[in-house]
VMD Tcl script that draws the C-alpha trace (Angstrom):
set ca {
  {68.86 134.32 101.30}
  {72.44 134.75 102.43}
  {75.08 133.06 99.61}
  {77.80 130.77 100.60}
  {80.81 130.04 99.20}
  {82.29 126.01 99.60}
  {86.15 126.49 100.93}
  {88.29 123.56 99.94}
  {88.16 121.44 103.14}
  {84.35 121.57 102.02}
  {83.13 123.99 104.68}
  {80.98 127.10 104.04}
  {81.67 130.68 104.14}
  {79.54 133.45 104.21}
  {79.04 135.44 101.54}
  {78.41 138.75 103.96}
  {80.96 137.91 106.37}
  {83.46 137.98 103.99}
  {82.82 141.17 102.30}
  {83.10 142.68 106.61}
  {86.03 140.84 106.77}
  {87.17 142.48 103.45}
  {86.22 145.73 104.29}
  {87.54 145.63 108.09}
  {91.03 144.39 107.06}
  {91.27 147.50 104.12}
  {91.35 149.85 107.42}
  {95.55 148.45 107.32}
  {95.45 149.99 104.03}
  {93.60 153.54 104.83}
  {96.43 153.56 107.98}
  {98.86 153.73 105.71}
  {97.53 156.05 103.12}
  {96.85 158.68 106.07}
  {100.81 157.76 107.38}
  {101.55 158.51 103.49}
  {99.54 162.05 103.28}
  {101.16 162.82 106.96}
  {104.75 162.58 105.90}
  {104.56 163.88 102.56}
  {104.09 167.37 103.35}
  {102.64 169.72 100.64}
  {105.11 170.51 97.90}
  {105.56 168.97 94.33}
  {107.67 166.31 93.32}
  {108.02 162.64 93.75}
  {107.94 161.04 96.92}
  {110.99 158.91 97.44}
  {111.03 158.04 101.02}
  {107.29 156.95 100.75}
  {107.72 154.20 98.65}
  {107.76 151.60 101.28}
  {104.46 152.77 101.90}
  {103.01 153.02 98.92}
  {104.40 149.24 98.47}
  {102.95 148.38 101.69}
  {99.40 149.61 100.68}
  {99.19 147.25 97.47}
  {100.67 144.47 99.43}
  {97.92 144.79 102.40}
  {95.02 145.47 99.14}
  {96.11 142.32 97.26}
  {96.65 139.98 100.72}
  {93.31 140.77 101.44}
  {91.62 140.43 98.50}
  {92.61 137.35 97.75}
  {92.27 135.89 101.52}
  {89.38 133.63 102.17}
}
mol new
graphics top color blue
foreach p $ca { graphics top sphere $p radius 0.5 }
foreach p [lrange $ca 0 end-1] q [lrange $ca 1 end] { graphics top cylinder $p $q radius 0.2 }
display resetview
C-alpha cells in the first residue's frame, strides 16, 4: 500500500513520488557543492568568495524540502 498525502485543493499526492521528486531536485544542491569543492582549491582558511554558494545550497535544500 502506497500512502498519500491530501494537498489543499483536496487532490492526492504520492507518498513515493514525492520522496523522487525530493531526491531528484537535491541533484541542484550536489551541483553546487561539487562547483564549491572545484573553486576552493586545497589550502586552509575561510572561503570568502564561496559564500554565494554555500547560500545557494541551503536555499535550493530548504525550497525543496518544503515544496509539495
Amino acid at each position: 500500500m502506497i500512502a498519500e498525502h491530501r494537498r489543499p485543493d483536496g487532490s492526492c499526492v504520492n507518498v513515493q513520488e514525492a520522496v523522487d521528486n525530493f531526491v531528484k531536485a537535491l541533484e541542484h544542491c550536489q551541483n553546487i557543492i561539487r562547483v564549491h569543492r572545484a573553486s576552493g582549491g586545497s589550502g586552509q582558511g575561510r572561503r570568502t568568495d564561496e559564500t554565494s554558494l554555500n547560500r545557494g545550497a541551503v536555499v535550493l535544500a530548504v525550497a525543496t524540502w518544503q515544496a509539495r
